[in-house]
Every structure is written in structure tokens, then in C-alpha cells.
LOGU-579332 format. One record per atom (N, C-alpha, C): residue in one letter; x, y, z. Coordinates in pm, whole numbers, padded with zeros to 5 digits, always signed. Layout:
# residues N
AXYZ
...
//
This chain:
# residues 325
X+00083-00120+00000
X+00000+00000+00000
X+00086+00125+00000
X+00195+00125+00101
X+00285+00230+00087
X+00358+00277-00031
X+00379+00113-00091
X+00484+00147-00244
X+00396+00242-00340
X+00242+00175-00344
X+00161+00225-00493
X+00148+00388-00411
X+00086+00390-00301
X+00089+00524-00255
X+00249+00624-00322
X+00330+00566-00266
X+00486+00672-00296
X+00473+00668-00434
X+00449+00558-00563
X+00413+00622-00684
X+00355+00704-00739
X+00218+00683-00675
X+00145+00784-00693
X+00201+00894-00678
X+00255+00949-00565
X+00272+01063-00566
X+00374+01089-00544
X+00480+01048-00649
X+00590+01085-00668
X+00572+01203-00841
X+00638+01249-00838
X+00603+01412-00930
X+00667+01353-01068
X+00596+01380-01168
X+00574+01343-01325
X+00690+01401-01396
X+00808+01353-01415
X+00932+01441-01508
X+00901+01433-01654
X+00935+01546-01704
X+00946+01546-01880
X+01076+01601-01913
X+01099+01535-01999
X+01269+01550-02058
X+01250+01711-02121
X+01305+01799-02110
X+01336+01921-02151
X+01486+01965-02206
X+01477+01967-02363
X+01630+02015-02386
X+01656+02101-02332
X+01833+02086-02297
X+01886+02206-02251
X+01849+02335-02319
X+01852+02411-02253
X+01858+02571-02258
X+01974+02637-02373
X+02057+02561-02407
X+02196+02596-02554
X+02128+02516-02630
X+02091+02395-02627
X+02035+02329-02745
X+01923+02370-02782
X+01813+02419-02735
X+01730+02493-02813
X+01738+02638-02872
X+01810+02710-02855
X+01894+02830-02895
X+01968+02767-03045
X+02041+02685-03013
X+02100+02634-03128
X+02018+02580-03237
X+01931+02523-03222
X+01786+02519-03269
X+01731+02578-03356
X+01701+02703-03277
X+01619+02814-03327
X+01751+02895-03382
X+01850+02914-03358
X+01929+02951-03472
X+01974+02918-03641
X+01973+02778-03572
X+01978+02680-03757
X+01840+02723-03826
X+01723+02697-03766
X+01606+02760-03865
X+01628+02907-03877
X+01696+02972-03820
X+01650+03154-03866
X+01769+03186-03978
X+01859+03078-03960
X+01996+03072-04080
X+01962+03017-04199
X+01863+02923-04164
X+01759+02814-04280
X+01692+02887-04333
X+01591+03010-04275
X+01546+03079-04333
X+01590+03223-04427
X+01703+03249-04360
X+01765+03377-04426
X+01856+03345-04522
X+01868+03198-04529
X+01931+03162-04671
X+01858+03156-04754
X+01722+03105-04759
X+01621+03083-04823
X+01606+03204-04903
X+01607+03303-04852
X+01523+03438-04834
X+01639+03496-04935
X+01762+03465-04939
X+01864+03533-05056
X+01830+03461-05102
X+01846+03326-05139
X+01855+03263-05223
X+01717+03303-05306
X+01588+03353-05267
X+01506+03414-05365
X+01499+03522-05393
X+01593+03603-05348
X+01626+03769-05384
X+01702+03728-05465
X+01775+03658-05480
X+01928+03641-05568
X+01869+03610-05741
X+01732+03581-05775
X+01684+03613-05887
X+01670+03733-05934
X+01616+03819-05804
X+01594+03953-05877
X+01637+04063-05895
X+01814+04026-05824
X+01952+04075-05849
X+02015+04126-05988
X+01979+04023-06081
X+02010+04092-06254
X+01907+04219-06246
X+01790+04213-06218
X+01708+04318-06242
X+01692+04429-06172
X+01729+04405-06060
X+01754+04533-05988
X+01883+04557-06023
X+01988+04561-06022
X+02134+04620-06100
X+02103+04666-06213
X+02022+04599-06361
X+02008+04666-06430
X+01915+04787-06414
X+01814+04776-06327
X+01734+04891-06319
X+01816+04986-06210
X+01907+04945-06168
X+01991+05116-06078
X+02052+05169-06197
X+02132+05127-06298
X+02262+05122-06354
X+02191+05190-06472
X+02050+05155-06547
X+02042+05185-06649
X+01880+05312-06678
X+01823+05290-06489
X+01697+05416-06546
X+01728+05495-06384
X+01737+05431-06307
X+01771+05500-06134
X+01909+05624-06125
X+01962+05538-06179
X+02141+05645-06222
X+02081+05726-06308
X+02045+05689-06418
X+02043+05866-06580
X+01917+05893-06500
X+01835+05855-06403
X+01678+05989-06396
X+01725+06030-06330
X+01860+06018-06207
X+01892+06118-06086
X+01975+06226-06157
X+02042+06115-06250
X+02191+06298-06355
X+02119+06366-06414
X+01993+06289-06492
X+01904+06385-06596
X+01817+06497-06441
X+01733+06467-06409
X+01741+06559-06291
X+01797+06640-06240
X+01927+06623-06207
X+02015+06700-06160
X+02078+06806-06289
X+02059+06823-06454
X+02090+06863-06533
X+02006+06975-06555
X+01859+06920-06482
X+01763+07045-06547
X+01811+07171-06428
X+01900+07133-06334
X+01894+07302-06254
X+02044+07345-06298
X+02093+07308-06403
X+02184+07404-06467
X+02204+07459-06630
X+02206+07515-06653
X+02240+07597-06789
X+02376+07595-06834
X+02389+07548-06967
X+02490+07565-07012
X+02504+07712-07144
X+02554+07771-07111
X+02576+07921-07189
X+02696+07912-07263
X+02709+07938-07412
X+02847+07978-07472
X+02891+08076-07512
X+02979+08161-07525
X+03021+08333-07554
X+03060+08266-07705
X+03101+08403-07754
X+03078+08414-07911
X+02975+08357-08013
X+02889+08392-07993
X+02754+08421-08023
X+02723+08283-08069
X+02766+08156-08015
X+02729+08018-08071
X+02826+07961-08109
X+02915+08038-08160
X+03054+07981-08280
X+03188+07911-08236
X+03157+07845-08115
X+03257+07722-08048
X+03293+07844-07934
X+03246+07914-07878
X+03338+08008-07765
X+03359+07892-07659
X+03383+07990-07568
X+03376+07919-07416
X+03233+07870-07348
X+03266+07753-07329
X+03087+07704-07234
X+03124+07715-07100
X+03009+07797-07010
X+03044+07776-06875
X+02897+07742-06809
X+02909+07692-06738
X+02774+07599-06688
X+02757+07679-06561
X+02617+07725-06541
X+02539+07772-06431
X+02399+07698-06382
X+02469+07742-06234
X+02313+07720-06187
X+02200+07773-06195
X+02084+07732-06275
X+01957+07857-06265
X+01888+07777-06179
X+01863+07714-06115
X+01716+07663-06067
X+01627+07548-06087
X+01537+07596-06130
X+01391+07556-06177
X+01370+07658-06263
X+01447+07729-06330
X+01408+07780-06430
X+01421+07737-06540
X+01494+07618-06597
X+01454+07536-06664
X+01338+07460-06696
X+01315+07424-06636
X+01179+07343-06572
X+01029+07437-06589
X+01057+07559-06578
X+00956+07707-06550
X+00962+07722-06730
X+01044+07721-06785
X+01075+07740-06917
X+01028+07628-07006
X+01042+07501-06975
X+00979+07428-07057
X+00822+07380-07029
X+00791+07407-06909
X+00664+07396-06887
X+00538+07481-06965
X+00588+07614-06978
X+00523+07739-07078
X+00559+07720-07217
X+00684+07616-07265
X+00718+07596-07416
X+00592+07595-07502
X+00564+07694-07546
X+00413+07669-07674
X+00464+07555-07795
X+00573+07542-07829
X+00619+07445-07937
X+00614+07307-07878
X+00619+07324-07735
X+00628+07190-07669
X+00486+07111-07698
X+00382+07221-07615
X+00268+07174-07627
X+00190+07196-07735
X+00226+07256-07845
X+00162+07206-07976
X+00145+07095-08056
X+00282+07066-08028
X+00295+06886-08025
X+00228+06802-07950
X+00228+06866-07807
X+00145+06744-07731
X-00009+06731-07780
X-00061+06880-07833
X-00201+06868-07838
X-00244+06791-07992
X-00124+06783-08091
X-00143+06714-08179
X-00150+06559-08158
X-00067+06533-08060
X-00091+06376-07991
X-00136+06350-07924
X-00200+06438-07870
X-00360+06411-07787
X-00432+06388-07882
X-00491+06443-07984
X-00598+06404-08059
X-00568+06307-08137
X-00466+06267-08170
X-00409+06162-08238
X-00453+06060-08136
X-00448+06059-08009
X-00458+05926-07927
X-00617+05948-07914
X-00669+06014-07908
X-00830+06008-07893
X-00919+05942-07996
X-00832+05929-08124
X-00890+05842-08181
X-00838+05721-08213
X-00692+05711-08227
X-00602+05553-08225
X-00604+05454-08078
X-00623+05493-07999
X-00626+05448-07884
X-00799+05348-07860
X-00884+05429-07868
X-01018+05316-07869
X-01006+05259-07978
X-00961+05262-08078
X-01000+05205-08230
X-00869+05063-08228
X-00763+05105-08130
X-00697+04977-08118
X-00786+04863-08035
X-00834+04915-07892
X-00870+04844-07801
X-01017+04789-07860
X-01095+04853-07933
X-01174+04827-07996
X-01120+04648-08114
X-01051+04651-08136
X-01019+04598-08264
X-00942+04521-08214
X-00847+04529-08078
X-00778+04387-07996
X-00901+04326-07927
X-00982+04384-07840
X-01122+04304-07785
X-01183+04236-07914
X-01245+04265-08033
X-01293+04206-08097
X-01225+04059-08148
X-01072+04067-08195
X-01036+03953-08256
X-01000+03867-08108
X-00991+03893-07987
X-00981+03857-07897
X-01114+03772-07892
X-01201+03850-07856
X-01365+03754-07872
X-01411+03641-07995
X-01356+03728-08060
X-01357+03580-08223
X-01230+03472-08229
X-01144+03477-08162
X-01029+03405-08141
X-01075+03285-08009
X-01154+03355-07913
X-01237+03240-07779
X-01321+03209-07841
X-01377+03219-07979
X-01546+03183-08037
X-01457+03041-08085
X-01380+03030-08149
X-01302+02936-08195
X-01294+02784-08111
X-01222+02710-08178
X-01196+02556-08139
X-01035+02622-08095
X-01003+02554-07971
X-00855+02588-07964
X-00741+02544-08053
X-00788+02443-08152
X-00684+02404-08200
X-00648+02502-08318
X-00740+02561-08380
X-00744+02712-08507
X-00722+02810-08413
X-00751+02824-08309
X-00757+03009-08224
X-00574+02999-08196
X-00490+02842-08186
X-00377+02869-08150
X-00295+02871-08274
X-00348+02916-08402
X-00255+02915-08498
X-00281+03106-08507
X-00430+03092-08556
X-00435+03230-08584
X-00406+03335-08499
X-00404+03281-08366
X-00322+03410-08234
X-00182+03396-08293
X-00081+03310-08358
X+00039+03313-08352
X+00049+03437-08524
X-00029+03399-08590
X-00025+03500-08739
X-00056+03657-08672
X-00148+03660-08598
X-00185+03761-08578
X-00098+03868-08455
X-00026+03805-08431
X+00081+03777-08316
X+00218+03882-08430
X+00231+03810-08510
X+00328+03822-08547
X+00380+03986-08637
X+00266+04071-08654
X+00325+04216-08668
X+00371+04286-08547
X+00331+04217-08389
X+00404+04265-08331
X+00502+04246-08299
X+00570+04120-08356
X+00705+04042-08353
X+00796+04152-08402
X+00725+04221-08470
X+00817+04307-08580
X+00887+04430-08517
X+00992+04436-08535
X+01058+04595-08470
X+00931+04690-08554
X+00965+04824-08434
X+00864+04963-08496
X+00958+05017-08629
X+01076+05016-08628
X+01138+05113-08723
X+01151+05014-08866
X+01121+04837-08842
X+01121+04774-08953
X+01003+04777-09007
X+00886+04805-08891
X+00786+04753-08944
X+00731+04965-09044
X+00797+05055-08999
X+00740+05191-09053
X+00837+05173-09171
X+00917+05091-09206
X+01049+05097-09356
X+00924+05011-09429
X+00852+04909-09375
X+00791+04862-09458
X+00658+04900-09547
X+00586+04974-09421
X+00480+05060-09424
X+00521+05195-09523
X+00633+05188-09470
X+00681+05388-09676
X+00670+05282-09757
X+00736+05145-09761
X+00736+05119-09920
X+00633+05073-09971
X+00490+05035-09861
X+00386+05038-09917
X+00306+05146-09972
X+00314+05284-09876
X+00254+05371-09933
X+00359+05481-10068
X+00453+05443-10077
X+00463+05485-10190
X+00467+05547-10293
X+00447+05651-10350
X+00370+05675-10498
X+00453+05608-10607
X+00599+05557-10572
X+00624+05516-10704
X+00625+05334-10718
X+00689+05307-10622
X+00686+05199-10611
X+00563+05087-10534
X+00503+05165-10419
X+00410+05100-10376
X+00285+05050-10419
X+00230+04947-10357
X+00132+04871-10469
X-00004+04960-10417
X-00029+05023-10285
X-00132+05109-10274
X-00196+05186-10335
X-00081+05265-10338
X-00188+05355-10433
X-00243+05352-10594
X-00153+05197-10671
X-00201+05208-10773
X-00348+05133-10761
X-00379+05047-10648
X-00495+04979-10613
X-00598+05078-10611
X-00549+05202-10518
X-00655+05307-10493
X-00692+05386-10630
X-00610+05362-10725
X-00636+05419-10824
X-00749+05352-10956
X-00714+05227-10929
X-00814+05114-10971
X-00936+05144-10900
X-00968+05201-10813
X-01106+05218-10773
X-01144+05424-10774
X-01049+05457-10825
X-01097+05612-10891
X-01081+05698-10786
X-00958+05647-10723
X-00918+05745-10593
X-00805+05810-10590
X-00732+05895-10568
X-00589+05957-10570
X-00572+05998-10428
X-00505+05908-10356
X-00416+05915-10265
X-00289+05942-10242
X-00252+06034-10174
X-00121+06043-10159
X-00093+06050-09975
X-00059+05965-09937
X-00035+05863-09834
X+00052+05975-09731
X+00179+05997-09791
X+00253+06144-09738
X+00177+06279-09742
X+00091+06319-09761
X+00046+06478-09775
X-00017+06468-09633
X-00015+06622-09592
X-00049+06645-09479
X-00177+06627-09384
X-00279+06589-09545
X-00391+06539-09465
X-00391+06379-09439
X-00296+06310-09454
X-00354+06215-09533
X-00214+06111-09414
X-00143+06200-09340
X-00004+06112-09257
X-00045+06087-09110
X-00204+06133-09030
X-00166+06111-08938
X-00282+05976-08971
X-00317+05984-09106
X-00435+05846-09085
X-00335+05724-09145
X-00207+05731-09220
X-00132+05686-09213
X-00032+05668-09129
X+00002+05709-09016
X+00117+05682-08932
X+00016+05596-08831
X-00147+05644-08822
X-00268+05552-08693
X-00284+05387-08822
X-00285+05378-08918
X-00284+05227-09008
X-00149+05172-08954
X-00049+05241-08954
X+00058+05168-08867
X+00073+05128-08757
X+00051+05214-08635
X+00065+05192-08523
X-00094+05066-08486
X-00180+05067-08555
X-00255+04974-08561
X-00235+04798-08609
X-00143+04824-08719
X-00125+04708-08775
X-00039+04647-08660
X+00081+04743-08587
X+00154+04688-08487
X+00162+04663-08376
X+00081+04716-08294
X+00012+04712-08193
X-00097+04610-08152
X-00202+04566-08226
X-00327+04503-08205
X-00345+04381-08188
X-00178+04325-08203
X-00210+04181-08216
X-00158+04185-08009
X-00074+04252-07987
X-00047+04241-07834
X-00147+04264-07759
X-00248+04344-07801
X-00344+04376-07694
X-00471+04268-07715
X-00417+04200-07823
X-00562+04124-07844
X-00525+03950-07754
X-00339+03950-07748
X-00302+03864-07708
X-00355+03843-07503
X-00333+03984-07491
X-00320+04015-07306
X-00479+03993-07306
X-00567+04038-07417
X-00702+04001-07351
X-00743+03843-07388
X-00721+03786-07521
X-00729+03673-07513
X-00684+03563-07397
X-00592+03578-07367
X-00568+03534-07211
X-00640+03542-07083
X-00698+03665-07066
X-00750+03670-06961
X-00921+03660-07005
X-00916+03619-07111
X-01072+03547-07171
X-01050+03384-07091
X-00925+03363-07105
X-00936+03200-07093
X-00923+03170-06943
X-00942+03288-06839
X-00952+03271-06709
X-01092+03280-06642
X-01190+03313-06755
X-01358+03310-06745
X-01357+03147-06733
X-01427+03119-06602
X-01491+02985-06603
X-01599+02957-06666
X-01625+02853-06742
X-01704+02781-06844
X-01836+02767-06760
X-01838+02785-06641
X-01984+02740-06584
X-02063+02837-06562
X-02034+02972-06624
X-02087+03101-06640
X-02125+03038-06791
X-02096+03031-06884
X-02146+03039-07021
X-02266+02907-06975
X-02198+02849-06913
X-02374+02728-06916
X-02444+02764-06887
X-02457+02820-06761
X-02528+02892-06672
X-02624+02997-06784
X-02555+03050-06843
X-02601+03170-06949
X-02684+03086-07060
X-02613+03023-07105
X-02702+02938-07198
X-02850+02844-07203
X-02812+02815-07062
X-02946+02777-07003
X-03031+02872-06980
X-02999+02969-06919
X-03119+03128-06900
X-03164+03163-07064
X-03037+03122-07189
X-03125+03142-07304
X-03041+03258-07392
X-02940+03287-07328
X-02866+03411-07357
X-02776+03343-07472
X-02740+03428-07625
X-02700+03387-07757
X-02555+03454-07715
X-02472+03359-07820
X-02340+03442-07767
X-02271+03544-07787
X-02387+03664-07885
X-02360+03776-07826
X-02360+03868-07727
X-02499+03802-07664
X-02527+03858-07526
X-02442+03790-07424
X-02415+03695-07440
X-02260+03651-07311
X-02141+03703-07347
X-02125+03749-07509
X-01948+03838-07537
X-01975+03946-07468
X-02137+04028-07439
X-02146+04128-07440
X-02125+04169-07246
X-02229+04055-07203
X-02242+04118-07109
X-02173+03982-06956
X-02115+03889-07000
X-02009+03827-06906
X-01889+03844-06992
X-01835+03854-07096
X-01686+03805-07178
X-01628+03980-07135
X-01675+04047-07218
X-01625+04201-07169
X-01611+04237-07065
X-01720+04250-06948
X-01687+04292-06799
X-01522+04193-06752
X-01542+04081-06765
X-01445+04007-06712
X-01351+04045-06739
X-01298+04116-06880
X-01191+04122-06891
X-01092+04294-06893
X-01250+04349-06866
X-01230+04532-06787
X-01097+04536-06768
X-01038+04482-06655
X-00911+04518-06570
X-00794+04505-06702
X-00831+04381-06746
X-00705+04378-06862
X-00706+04504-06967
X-00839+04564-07011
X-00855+04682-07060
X-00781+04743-07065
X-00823+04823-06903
X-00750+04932-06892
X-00564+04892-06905
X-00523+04798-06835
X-00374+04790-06855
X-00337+04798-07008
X-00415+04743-07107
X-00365+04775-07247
X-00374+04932-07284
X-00515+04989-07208
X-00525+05107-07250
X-00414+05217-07221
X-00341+05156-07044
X-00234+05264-06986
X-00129+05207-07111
X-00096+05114-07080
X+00014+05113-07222
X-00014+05165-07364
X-00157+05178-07390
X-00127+05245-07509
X-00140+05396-07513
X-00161+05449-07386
X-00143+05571-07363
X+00022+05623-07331
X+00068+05528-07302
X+00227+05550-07273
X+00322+05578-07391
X+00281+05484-07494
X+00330+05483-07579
X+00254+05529-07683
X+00184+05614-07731
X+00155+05740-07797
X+00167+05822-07803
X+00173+05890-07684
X+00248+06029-07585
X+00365+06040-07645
X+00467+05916-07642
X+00596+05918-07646
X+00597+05898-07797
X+00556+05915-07905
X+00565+05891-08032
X+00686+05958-08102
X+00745+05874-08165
X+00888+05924-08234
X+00940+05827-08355
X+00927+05729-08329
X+01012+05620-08468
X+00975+05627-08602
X+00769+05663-08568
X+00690+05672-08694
X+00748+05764-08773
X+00685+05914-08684
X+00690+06055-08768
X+00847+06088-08795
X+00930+06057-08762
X+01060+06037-08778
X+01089+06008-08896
X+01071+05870-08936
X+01113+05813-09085
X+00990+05890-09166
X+00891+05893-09181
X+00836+05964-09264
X+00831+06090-09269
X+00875+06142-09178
X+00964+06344-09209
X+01078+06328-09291
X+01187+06187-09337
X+01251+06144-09402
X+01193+06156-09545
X+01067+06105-09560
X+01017+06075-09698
X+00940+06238-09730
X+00845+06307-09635
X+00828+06444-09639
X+00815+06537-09520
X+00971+06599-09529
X+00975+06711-09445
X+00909+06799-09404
X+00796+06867-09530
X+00771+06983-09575
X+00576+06883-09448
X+00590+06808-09460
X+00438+06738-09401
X+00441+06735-09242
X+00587+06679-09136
X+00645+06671-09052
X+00751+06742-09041
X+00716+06855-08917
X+00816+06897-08899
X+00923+06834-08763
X+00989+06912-08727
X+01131+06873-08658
X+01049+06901-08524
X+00969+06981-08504
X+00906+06914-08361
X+00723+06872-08341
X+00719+06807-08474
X+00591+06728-08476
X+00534+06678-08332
X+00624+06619-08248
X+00582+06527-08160
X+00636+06586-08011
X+00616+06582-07919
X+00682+06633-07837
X+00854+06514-07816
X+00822+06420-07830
X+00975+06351-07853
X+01052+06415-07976
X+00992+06361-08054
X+01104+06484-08151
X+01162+06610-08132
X+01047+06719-08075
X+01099+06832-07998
X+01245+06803-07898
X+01205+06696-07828
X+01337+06683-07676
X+01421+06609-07794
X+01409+06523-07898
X+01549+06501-07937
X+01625+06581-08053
X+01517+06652-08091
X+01613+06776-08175
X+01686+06896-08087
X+01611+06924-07942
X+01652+07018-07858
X+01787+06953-07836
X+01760+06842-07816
X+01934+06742-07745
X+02020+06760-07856
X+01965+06687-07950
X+02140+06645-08044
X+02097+06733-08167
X+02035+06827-08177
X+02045+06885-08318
X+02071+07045-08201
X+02021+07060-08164
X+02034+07186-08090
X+02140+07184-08001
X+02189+07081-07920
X+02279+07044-07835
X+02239+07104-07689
X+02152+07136-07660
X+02074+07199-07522
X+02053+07107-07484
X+02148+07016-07382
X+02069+06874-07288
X+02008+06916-07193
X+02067+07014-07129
X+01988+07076-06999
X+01839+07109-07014
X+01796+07178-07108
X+01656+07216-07169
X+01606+07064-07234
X+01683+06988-07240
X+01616+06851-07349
X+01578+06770-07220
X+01686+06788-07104
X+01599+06724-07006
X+01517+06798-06943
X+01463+06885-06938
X+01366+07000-06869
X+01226+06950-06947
X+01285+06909-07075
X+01128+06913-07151
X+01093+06737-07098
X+01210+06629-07077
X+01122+06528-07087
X+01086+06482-06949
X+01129+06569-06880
X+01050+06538-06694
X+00921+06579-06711
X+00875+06704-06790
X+00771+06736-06793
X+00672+06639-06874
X+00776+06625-07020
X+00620+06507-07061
X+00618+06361-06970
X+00734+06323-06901
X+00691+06195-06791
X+00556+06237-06667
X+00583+06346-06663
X+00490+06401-06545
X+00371+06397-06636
X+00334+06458-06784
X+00192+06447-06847
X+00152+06295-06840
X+00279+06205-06924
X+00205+06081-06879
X+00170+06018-06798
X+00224+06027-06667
X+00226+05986-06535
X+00050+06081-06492
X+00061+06183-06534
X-00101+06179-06456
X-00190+06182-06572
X-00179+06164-06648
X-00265+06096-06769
X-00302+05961-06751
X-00171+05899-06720
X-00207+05747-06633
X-00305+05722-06539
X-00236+05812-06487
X-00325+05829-06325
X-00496+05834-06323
X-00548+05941-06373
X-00653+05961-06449
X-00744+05890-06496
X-00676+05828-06603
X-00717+05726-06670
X-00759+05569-06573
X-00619+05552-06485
X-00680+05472-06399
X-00799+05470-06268
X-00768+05603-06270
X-00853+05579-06149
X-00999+05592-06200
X-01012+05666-06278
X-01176+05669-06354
X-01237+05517-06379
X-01140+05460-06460
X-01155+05330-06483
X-01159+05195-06388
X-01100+05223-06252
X-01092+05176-06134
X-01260+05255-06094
X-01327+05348-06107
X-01419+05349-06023
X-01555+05310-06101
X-01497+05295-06230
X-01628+05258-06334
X-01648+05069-06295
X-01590+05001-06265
X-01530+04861-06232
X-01603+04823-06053
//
């Protein structure tokens, strides 16, 4: 009776590692983990070096360029250059540039109508590309794919030798139907430089929405089909909403890159000067100010300012579109 009694109540031990061995422990996992933790930064090491080295470095010098002036004595003709500080009067100066923004307002209206007429025309072959059997929608996405394969400056060498007057097959076509076109004249280049940027453009935006067509679950279209709905009324009113968000991201990109227009009107101020001038575009403006004028200080004054138009043009654009959603 005494023995089972003293068992009883003799007191319950549990083995407890020492006090260094669990330290040591919890050190190997926090070493386990912080290796881990480079070892998945250590991918995005090429990309961050290239992004200090190649846009973080030139936006801090270009920055730092617009608060000085470079001035030369003898009236232009190689004198002495001596570099001053003005300010923000650089910056004050290109902001009021009327040549600046004559350009911009010409590529504003230029994007007011190339800009829906792309997204218009990537949603559509996007929707007729999901109407498809996948085994045809994955050939014709790759054809249709493929003008944007194309560099911009190969694909505008190809686009002069279509339009032409001597050699190109356009306009003798247009002439077969009792029309006289001339492709270069001044009315007639910004509906030609928007046939370009269309032909090159439309297959990418039709690609980013076709994709995010194929993230619509199929049990919405049954669902729809059973209520009775034809498949225009499901492109119209489940295929489109769904793919809103992708919209707008094609739309900010194609607002980015219209703003910034230069490769087009460039080569075809090549073919007619007298149609395009030397600051058609507001890029052309900042790169004739730079290397034809040699004013970097003013060439970077002008392009902080058009980053700042696009940047709240972006902005704008998104957030409207964020509250329509």
C-alpha cells in the first residue's frame, strides 16, 4: 500500500532540452530561413542592377541637369561654355514651351482616336479568337501575333514602301477604284502613321485580352445558356466585364506609348519634311533640342515634364476606370 501510494505521488518528469540546445535550434532555422530568403532575392539581383545602372542612375543625372544651364560666348561659334546654376528655371521654361505643347495637343488628338479604335479591334479579334476551337484560335493568335514580332522602325520601312507613290502597290490599287491618294500629304499622314501603329500594336493587346478570356470559367457560359442568352449577349455582357481590368492595362500602355511617339513621324519626315516637322511630336521636340540643338539641360527639362503628363494621364485614366469597375 505504501509502495503504490509513494508512486502515486511521486512528481511526473518530462525531458526538456537544454537551454543551448534549443537556442542552437532556433538559430539553424532563422539561418535556414535567411538563406532561403537570398537565395530568392538572388533572382531579382540581374534586375535590380540593371534597373539602378540603367533608369535610377540617368533619372537622378538627368534631374540633376535640369537646374543648370549651359551658356556659350561668341555668339554660338565654339566660344567658351560655362555651366550655371539657374534653378527651376529650366523646368519654368519648358513647362510654358508653346512648341512643346503644340505637339502634345497634336498627340492628344491623335490618341483620342487611335487608342479606342486599337482596343476596340484587340477586344474584338480577342472575342472571335475564344469563339473558336482551340486548335485554329492557336494558330491564328500566332499569325496575328506576329506584326508585333516586328521591330517599330522595320515595321514603318515597310509601311513607306507600301505607301509609296512610285513603287508601292497602294496607291495604284486606290487608283483602280478612282481614288488619288497620296499617303505622305499632310492630310492624309496622321491616318497613315494611326494604319501603322494599328497594324503593330493590335495583335499584343488582343493577345493580353485573349488570355485573360481563358480565365472566365465555363460554368458562367452554361449557366447563361441555359437562361437562353446567344453568344452575343454573353461576349457582351459576361466576356467584356471580365476582362475590364485587362482593358484598362492595355489602354495605360497604349497611352504610354503614344504620348511618347517618335520612330513613326521620324522616318516619314525622311520621306516628307515639308508634311512633318522637326518638332511634330513632343519627342522629336526633346530630341532635336538634345542632339540637333545640343541643349541637354533644356532637353531634359522638356522630358521630366512630358513623364509628369504621362504619369497623370495614367493616373486619371486609372482611377476613372478603377471606379467605373
Amino acid at each position: 500500500m505504501s509502495t503504490e501510494t509513494t508512486l502515486v505521488s511521486s512528481p511526473v518528469t518530462t525531458a526538456h532540452p537544454p537551454e543551448g540546445g534549443r537556442r542552437r535550434a532556433e538559430g539553424r532555422r532563422l539561418s535556414w530561413r535567411v538563406m532561403r530568403d537570398l537565395k530568392g532575392a538572388s533572382f531579382s539581383l540581374p534586375f535590380l542592377l540593371g534597373f539602378g545602372l540603367f533608369t535610377f542612375v540617368p533619372l537622378v543625372l538627368g534631374i540633376s541637369e535640369t537646374f543648370y544651364t549651359t551658356k556659350t560666348s561668341g555668339l554660338g561659334l565654339g566660344g567658351d561654355k560655362t555651366v550655371q546654376f539657374t534653378g527651376l528655371d529650366q523646368l519654368a521654361k519648358a513647362s510654358s514651351d508653346g512648341t512643346f505643347w503644340s505637339g502634345m495637343g497634336r498627340v492628344l488628338i491623335f490618341a483620342a482616336v487611335i487608342i479606342p479604335l486599337t482596343q476596340a479591334t484587340g477586344l474584338s479579334m480577342a472575342l472571335l479568337l475564344d469563339a473558336m476551337r482551340r486548335r485554329w484560335a492557336g494558330r491564328y493568335r500566332v499569325l496575328l501575333l506576329v506584326p508585333y514580332m516586328i521591330p517599330g522602325m522595320v515595321a514603318t520601312m515597310i509601311w513607306l514602301y507600301l505607301y509609296s507613290p512610285v513603287v508601292g502597290p497602294l496607291r495604284p490599287i486606290a487608283a483602280l477604284l478612282g481614288l488619288d491618294v497620296d499617303f505622305y500629304s499632310s492630310e492624309m499622314v496622321w491616318t497613315s502613321m494611326g494604319n501603322l501603329l494599328l497594324w503593330n500594336t493590335v495583335g499584343f493587346n488582343m493577345l493580353i485580352l485573349y488570355g485573360a478570356l481563358q480565365g472566365v470559367p465555363g460554368e458562367i457560359f452554361d449557366a447563361a445558356r441555359v437562361d437562353g442568352a446567344g453568344d452575343l449577349r454573353i461576349a457582351w455582357s459576361i466576356k467584356v466585364p471580365y476582362v475590364r481590368s485587362s482593358l484598362v492595362l492595355t489602354t495605360l500602355l497604349s497611352i504610354i506609348g503614344t504620348v511618347q511617339l517618335f520612330a513613326e513621324p521620324t522616318l516619314f519626315r525622311a520621306v516628307r519634311p515639308e508634311a512633318i516637322t522637326r518638332d511634330f511630336t513632343p519627342a522629336m521636340y526633346i530630341f532635336d533640342t538634345a542632339f540637333k540643338v545640343g541643349d541637354i539641360n533644356y532637353a531634359t527639362a522638356l522630358s521630366i515634364v512630358l513623364a509628369v503628363v504621362v504619369g497623370v494621364m495614367s493616373a486619371v485614366v486609372y482611377r476613372f476606370s478603377k471606379e467605373a469597375t
